[in-house]
PDB file of N, CA, C and O in Angstrom:
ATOM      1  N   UNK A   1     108.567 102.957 112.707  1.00  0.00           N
ATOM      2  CA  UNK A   1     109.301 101.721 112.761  1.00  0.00           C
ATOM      3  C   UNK A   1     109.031 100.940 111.471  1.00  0.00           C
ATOM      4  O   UNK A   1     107.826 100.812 111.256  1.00  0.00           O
ATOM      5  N   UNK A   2     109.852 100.373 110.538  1.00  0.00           N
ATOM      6  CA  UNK A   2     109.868  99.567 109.816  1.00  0.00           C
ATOM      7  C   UNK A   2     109.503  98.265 109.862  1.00  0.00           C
ATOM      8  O   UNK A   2     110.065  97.491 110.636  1.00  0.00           O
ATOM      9  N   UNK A   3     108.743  97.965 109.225  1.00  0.00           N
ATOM     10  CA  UNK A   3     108.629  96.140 109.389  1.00  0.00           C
ATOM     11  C   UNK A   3     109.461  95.551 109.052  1.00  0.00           C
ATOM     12  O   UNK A   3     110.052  95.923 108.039  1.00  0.00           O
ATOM     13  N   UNK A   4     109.877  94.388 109.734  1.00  0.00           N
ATOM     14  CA  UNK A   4     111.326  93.510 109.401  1.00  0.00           C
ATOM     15  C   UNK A   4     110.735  92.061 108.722  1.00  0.00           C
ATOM     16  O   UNK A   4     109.659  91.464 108.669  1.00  0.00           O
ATOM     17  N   UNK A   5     111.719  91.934 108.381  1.00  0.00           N
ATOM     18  CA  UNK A   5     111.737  90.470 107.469  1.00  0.00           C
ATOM     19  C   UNK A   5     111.824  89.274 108.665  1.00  0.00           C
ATOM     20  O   UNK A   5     112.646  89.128 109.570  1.00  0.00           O
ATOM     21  N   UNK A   6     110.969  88.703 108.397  1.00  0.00           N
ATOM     22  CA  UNK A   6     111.310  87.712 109.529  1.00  0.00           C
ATOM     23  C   UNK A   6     112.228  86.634 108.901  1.00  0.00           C
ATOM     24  O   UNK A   6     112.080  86.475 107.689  1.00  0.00           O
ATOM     25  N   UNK A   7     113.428  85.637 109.714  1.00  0.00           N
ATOM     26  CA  UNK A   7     113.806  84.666 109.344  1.00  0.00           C
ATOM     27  C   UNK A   7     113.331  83.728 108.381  1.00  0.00           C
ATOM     28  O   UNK A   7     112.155  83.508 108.090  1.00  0.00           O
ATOM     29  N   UNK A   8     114.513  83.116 107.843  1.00  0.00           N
ATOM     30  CA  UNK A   8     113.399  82.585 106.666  1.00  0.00           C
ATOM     31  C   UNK A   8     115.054  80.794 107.351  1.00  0.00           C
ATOM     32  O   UNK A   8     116.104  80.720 107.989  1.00  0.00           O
ATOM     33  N   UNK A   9     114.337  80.101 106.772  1.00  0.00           N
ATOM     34  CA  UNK A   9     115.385  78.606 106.666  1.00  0.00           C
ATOM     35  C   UNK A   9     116.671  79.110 106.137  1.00  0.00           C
ATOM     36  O   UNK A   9     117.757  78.747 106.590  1.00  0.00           O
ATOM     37  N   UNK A  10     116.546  79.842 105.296  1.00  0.00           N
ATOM     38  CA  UNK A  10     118.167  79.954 104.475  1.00  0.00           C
ATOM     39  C   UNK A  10     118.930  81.081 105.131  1.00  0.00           C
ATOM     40  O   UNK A  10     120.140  81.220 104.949  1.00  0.00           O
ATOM     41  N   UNK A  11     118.153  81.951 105.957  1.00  0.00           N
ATOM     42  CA  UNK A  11     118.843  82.787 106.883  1.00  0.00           C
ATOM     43  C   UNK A  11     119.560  82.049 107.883  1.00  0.00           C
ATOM     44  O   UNK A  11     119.138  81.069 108.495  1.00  0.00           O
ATOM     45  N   UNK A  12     121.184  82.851 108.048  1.00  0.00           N
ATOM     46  CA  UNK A  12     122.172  81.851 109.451  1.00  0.00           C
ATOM     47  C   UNK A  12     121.329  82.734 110.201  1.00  0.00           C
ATOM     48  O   UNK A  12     120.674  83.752 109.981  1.00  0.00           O
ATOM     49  N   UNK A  13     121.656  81.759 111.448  1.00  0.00           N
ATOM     50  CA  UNK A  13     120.957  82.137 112.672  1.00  0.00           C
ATOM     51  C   UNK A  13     121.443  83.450 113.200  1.00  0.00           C
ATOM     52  O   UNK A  13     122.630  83.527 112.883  1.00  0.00           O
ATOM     53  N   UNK A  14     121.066  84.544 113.875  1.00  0.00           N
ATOM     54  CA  UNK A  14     121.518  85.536 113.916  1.00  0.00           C
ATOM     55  C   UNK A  14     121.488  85.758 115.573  1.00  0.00           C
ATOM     56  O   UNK A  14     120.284  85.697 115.822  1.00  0.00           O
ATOM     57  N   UNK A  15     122.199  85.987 116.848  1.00  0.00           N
ATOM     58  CA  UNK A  15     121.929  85.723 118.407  1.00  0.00           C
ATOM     59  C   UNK A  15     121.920  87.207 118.666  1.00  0.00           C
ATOM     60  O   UNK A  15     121.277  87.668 119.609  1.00  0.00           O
ATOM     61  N   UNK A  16     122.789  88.145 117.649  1.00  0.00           N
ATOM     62  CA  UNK A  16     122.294  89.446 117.618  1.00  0.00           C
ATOM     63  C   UNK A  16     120.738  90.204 117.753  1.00  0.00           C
ATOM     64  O   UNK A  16     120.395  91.260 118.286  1.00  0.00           O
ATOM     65  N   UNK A  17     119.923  89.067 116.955  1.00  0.00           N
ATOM     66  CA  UNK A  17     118.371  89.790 116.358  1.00  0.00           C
ATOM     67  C   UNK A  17     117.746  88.976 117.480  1.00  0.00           C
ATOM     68  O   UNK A  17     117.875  87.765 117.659  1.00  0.00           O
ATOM     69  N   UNK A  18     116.968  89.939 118.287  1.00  0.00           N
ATOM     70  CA  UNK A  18     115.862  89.773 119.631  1.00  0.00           C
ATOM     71  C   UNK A  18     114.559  90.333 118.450  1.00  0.00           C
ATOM     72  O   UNK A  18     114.426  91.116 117.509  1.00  0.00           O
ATOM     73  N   UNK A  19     113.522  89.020 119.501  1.00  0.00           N
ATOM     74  CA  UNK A  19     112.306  89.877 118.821  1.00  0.00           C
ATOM     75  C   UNK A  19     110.678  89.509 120.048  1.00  0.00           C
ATOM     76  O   UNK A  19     110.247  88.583 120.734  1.00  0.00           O
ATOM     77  N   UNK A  20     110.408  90.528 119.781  1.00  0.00           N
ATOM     78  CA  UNK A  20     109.127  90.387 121.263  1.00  0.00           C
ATOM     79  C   UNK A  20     108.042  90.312 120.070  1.00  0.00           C
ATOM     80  O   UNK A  20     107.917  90.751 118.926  1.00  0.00           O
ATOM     81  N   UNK A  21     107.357  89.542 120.944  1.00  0.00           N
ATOM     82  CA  UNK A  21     105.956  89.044 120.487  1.00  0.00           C
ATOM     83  C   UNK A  21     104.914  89.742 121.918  1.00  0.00           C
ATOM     84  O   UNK A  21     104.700  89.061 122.922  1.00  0.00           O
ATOM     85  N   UNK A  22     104.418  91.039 121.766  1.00  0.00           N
ATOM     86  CA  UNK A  22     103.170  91.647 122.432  1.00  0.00           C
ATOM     87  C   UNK A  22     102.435  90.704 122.804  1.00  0.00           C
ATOM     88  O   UNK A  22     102.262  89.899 121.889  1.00  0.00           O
ATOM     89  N   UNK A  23     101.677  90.315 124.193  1.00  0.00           N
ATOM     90  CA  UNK A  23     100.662  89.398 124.368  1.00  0.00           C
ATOM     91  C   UNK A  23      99.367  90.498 125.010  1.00  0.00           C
ATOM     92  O   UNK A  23      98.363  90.846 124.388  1.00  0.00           O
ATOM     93  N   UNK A  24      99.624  90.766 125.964  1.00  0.00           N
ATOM     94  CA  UNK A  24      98.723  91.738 126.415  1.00  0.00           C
ATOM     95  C   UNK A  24      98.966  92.191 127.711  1.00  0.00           C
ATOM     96  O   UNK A  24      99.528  91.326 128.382  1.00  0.00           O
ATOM     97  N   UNK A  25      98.726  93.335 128.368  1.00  0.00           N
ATOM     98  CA  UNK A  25      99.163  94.397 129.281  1.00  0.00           C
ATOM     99  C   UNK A  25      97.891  93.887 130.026  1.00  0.00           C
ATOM    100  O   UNK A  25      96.795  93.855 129.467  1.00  0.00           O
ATOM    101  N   UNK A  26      98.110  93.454 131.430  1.00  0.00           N
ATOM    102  CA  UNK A  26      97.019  93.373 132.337  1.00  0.00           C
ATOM    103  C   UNK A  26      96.802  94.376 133.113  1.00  0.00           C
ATOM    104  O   UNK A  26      97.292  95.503 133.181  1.00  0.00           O
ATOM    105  N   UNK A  27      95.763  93.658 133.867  1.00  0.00           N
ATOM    106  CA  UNK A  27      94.840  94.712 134.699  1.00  0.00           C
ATOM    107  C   UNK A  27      95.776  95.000 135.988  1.00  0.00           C
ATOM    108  O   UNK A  27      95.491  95.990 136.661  1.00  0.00           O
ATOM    109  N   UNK A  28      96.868  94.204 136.372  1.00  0.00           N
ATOM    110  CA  UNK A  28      98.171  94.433 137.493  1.00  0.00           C
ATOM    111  C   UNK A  28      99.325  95.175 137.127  1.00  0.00           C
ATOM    112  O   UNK A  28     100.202  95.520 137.918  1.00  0.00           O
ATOM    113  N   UNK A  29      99.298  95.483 135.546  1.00  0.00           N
ATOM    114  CA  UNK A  29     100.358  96.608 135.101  1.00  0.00           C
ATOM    115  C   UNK A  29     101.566  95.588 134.607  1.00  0.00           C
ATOM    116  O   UNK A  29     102.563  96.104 134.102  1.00  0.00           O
ATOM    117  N   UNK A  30     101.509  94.459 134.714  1.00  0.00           N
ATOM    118  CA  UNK A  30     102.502  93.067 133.514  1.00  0.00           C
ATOM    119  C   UNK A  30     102.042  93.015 132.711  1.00  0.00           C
ATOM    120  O   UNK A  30     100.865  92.673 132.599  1.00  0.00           O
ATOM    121  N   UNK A  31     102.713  93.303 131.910  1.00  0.00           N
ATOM    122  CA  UNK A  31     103.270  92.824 130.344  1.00  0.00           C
ATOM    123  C   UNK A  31     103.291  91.717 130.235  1.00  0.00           C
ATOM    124  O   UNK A  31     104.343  91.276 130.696  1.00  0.00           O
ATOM    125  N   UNK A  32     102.424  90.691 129.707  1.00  0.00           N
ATOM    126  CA  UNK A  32     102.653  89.092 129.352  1.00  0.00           C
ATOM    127  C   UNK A  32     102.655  89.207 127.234  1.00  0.00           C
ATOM    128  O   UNK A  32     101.865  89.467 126.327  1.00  0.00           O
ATOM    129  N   UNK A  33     104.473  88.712 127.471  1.00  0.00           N
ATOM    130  CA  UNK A  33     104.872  88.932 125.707  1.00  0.00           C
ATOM    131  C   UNK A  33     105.896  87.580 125.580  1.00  0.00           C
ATOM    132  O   UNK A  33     106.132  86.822 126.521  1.00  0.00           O
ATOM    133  N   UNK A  34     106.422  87.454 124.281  1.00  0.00           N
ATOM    134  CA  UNK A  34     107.294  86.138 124.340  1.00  0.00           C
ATOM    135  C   UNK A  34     108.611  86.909 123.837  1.00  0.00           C
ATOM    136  O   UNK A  34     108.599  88.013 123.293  1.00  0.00           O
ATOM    137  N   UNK A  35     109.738  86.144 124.111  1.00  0.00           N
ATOM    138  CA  UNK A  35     111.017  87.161 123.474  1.00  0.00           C
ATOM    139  C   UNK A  35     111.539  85.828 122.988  1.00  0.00           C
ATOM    140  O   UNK A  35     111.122  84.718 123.321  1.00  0.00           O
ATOM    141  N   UNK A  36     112.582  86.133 122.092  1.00  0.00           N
ATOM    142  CA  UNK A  36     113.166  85.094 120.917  1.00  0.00           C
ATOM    143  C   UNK A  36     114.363  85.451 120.481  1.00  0.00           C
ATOM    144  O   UNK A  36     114.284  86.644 120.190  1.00  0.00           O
ATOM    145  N   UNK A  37     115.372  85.074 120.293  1.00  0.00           N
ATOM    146  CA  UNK A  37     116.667  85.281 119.882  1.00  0.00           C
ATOM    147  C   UNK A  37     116.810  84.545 118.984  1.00  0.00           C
ATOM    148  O   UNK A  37     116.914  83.345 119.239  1.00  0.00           O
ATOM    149  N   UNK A  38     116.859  84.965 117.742  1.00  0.00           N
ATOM    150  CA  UNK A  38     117.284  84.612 116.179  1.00  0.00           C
ATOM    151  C   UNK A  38     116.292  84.189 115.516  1.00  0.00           C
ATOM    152  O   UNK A  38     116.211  84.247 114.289  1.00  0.00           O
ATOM    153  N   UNK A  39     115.583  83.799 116.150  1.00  0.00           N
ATOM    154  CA  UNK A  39     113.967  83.046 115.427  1.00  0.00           C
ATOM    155  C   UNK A  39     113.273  83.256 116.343  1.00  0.00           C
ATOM    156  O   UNK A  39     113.578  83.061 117.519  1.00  0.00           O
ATOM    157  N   UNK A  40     111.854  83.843 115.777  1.00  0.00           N
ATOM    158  CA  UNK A  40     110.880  84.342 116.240  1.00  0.00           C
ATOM    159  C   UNK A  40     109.908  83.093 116.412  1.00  0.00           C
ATOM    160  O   UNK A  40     108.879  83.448 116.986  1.00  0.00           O
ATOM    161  N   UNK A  41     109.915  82.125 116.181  1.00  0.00           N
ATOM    162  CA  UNK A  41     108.942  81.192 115.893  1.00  0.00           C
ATOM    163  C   UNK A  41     109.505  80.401 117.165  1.00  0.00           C
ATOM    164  O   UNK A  41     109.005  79.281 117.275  1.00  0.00           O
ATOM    165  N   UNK A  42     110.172  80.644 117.869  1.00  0.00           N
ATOM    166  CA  UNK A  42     111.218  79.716 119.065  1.00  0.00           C
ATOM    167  C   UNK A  42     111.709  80.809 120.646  1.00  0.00           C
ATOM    168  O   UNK A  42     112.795  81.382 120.738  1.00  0.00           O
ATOM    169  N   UNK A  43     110.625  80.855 121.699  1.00  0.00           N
ATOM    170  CA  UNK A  43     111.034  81.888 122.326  1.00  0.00           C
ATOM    171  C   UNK A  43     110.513  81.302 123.386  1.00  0.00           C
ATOM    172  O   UNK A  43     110.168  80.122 123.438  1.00  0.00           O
ATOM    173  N   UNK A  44     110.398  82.569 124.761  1.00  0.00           N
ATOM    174  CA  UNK A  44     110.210  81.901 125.659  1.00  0.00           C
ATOM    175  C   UNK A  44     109.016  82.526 126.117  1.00  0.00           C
ATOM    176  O   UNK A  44     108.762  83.195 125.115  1.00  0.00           O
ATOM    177  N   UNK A  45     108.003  82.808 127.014  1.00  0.00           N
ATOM    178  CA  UNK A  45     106.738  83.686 127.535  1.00  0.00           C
ATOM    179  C   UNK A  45     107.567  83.896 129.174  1.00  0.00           C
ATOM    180  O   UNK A  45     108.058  83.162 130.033  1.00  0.00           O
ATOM    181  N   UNK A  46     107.326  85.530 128.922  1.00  0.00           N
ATOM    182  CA  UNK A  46     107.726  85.872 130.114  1.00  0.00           C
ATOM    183  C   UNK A  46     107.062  87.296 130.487  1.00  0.00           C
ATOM    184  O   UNK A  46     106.960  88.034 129.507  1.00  0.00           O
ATOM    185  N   UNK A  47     106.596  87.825 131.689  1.00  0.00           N
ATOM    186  CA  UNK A  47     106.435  88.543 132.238  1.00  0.00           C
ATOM    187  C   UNK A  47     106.762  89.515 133.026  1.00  0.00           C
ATOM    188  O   UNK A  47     106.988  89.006 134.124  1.00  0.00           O
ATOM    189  N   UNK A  48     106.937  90.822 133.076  1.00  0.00           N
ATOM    190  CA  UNK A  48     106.788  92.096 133.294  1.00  0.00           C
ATOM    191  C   UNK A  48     106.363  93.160 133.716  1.00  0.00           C
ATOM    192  O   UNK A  48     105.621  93.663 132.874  1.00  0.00           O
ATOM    193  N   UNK A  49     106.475  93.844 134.728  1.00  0.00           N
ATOM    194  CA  UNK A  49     105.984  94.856 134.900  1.00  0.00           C
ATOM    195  C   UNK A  49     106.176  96.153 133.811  1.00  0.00           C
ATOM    196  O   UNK A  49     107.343  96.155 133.417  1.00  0.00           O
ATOM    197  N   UNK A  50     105.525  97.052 133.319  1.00  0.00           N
ATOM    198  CA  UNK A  50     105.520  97.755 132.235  1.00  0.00           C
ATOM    199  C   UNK A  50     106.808  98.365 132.211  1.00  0.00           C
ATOM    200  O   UNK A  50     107.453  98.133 131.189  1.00  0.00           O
ATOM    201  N   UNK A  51     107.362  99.101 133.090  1.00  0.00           N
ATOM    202  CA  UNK A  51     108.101 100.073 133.113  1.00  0.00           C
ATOM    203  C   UNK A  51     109.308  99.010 132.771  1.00  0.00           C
ATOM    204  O   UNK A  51     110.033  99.491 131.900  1.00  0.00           O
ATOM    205  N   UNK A  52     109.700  97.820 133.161  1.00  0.00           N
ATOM    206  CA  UNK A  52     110.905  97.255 133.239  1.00  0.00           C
ATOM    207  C   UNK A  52     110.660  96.666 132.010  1.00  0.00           C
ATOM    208  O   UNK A  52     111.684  96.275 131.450  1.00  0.00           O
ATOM    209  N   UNK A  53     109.180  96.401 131.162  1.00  0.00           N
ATOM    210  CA  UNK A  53     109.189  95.269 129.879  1.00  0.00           C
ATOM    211  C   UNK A  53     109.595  96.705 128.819  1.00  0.00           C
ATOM    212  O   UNK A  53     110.168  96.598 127.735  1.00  0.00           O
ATOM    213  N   UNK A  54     109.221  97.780 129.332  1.00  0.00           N
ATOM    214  CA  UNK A  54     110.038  98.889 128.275  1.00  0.00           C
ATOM    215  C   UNK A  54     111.640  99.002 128.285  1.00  0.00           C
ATOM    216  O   UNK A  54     112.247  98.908 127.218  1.00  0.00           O
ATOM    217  N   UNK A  55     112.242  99.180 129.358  1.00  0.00           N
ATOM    218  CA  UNK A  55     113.398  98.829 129.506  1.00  0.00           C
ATOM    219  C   UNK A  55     113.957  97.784 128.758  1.00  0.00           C
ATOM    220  O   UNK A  55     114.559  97.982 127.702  1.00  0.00           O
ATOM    221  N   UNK A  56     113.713  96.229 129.467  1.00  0.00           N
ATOM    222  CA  UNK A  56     113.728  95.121 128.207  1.00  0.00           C
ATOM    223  C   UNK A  56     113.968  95.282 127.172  1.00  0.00           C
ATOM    224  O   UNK A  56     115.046  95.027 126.635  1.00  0.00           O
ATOM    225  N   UNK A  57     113.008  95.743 126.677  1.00  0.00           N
ATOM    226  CA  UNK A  57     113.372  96.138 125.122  1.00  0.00           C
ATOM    227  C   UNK A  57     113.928  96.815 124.390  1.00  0.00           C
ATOM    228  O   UNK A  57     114.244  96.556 123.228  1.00  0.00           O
ATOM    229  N   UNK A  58     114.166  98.056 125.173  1.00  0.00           N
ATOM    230  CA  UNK A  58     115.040  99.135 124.949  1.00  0.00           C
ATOM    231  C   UNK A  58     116.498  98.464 124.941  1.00  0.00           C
ATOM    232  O   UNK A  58     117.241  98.575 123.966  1.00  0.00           O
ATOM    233  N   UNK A  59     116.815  97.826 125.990  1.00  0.00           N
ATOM    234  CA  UNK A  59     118.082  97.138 125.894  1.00  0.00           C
ATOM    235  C   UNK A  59     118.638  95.731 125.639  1.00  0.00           C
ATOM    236  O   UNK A  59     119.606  95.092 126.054  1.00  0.00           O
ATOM    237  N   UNK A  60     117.690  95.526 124.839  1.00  0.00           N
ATOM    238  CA  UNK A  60     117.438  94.514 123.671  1.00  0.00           C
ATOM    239  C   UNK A  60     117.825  94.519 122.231  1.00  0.00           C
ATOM    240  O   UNK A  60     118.289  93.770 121.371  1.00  0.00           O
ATOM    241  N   UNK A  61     117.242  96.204 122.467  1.00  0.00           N
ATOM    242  CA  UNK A  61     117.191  96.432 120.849  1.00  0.00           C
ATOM    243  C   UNK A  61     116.232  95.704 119.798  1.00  0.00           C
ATOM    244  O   UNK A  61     116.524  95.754 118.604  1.00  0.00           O
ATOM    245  N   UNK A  62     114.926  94.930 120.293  1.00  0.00           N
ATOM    246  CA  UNK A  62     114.088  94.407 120.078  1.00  0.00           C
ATOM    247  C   UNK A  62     113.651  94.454 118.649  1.00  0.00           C
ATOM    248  O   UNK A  62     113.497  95.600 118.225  1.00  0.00           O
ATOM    249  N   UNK A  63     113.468  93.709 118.000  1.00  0.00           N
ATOM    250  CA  UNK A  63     112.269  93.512 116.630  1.00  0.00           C
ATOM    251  C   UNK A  63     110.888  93.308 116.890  1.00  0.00           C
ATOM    252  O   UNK A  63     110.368  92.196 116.791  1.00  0.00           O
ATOM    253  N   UNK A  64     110.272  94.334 117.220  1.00  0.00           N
ATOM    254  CA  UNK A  64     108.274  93.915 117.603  1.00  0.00           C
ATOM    255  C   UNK A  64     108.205  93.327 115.933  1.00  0.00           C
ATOM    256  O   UNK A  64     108.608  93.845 114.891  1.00  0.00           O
ATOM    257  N   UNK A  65     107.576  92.145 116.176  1.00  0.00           N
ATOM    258  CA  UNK A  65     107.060  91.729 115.353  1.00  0.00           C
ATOM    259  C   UNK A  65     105.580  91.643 115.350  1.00  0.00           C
ATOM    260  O   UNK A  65     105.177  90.885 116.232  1.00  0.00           O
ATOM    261  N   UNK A  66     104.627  92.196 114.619  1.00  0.00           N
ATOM    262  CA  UNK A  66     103.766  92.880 113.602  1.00  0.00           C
ATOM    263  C   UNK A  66     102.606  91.632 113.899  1.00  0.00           C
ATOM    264  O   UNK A  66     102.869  90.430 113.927  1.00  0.00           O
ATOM    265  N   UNK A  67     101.545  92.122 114.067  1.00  0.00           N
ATOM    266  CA  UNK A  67      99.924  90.764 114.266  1.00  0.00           C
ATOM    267  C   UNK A  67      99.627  89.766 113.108  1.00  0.00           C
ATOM    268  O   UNK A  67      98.992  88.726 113.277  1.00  0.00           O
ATOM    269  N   UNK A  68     100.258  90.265 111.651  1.00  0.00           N
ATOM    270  CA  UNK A  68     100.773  89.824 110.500  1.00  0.00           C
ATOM    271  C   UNK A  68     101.744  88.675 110.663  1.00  0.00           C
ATOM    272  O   UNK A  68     101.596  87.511 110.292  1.00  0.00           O
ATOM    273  N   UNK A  69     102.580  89.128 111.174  1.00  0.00           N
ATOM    274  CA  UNK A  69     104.115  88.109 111.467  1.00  0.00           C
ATOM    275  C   UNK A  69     103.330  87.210 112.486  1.00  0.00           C
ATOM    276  O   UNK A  69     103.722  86.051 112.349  1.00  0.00           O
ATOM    277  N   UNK A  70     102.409  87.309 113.418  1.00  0.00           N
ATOM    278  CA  UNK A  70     101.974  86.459 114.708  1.00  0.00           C
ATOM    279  C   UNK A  70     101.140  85.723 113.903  1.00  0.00           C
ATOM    280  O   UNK A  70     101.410  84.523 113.872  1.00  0.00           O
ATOM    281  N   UNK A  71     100.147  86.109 113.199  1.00  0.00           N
ATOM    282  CA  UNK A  71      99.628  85.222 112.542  1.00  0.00           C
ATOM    283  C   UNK A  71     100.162  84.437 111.438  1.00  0.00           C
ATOM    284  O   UNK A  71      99.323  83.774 110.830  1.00  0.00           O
ATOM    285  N   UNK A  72     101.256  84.370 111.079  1.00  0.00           N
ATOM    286  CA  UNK A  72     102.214  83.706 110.234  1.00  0.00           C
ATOM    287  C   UNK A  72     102.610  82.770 111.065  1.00  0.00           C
ATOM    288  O   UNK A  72     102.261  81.635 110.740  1.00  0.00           O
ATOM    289  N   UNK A  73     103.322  82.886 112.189  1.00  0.00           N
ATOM    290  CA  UNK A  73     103.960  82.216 112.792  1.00  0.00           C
ATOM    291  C   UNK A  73     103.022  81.132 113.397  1.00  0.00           C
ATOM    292  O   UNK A  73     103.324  79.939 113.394  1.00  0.00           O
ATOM    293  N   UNK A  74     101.859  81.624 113.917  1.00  0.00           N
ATOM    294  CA  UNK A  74     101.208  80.740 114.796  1.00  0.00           C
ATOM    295  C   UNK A  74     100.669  79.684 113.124  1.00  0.00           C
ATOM    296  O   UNK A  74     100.850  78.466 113.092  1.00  0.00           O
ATOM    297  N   UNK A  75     100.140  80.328 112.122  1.00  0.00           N
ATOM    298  CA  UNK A  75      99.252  79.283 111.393  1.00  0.00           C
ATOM    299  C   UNK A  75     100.488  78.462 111.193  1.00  0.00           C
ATOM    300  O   UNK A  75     100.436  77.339 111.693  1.00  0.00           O
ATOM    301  N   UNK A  76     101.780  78.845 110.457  1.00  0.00           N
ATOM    302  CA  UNK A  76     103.109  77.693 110.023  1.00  0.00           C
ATOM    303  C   UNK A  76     103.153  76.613 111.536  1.00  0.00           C
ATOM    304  O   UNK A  76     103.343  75.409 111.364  1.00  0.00           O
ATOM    305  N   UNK A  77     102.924  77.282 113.267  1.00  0.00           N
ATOM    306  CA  UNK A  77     103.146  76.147 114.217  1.00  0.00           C
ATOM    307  C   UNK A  77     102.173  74.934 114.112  1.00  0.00           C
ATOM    308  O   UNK A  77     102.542  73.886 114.643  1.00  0.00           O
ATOM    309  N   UNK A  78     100.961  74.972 113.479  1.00  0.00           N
ATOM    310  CA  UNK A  78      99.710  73.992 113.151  1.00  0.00           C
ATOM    311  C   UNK A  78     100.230  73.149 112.946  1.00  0.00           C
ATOM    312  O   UNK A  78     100.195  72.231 113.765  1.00  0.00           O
ATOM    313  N   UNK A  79     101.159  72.996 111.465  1.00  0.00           N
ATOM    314  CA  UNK A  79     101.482  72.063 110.998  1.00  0.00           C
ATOM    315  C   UNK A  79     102.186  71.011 112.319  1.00  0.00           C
ATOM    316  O   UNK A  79     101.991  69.797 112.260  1.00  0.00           O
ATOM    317  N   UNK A  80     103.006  71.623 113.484  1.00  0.00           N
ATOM    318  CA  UNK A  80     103.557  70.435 114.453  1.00  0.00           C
ATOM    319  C   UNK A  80     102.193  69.947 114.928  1.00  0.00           C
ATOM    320  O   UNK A  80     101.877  68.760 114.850  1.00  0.00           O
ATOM    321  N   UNK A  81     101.525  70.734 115.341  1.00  0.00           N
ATOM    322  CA  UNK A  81     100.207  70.254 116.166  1.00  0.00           C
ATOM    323  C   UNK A  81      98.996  69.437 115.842  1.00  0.00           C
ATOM    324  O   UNK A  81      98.289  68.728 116.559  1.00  0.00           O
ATOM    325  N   UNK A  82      98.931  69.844 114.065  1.00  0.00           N
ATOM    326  CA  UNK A  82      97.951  68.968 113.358  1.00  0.00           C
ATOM    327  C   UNK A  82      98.571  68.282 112.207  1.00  0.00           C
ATOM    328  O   UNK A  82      97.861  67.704 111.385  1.00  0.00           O
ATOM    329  N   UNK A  83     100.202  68.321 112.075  1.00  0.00           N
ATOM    330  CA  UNK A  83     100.544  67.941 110.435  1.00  0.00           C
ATOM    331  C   UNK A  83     100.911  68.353 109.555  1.00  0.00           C
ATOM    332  O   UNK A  83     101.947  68.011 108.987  1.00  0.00           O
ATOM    333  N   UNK A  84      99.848  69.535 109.081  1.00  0.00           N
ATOM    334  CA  UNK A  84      99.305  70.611 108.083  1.00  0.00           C
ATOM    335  C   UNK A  84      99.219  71.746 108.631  1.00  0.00           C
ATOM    336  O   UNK A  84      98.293  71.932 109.421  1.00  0.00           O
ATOM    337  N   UNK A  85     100.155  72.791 108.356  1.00  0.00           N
ATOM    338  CA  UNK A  85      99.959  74.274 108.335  1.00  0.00           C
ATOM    339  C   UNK A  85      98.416  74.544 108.272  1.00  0.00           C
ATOM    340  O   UNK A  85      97.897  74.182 107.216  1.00  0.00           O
ATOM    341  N   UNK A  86      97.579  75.115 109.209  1.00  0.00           N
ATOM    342  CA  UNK A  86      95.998  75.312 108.657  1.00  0.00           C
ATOM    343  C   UNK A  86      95.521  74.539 108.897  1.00  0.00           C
ATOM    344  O   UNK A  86      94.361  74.842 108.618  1.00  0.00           O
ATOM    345  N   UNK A  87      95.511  72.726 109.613  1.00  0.00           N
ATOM    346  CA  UNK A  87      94.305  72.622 110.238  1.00  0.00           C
ATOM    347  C   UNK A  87      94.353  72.473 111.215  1.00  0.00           C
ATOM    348  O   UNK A  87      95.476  72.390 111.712  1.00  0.00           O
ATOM    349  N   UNK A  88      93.131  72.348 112.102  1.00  0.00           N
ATOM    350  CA  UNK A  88      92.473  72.621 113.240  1.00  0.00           C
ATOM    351  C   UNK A  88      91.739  71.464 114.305  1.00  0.00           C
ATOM    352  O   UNK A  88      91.248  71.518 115.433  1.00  0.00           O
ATOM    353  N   UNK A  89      91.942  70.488 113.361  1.00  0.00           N
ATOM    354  CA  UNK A  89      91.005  69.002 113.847  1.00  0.00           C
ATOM    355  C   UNK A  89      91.891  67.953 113.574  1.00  0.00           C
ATOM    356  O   UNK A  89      91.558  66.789 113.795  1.00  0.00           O
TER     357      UNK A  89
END
């Protein structure tokens, strides 16, 4: 699988491009991941049983976006939460 470019501001919004954000596979066999339509930085958290969060995605046509891209996304959300991209206090 290729890594994708994530949205950037000057990109039009695209309702075509889905993209899952992996959270983690529990000990009950759900899938807890976030899914996003056109922007990855804007989605919703939803849950799954495995077999159907593969499905999901399969008929999605999904963009997994990369622990790289998660950590992009989450440090750029700081800035709503503290101001500044990067801090913490």
């Amino acid at each position: 699988m290729a890594l994708h470019q994530l949205h950037t501001p000057h990109d039009p919004f695209d309702v075509d491009r889905r993209y899952v954000r992996f959270r983690t596979l529990r000990s009950d066999g759900f899938v807890d991941f976030y899914f996003s339509i056109g922007e990855p930085a804007l989605g919703v958290e939803l849950s799954l049983p495995l077999e159907q969060y593969k499905e999901f995605c399969r008929s999605n046509k999904v963009v997994y976006l990369t622990r790289e891209q998660c950590e992009a996304i989450d440090f750029d959300q700081q800035k709503w939460r503290y101001g500044q991209p990067g801090i913490t206090d």
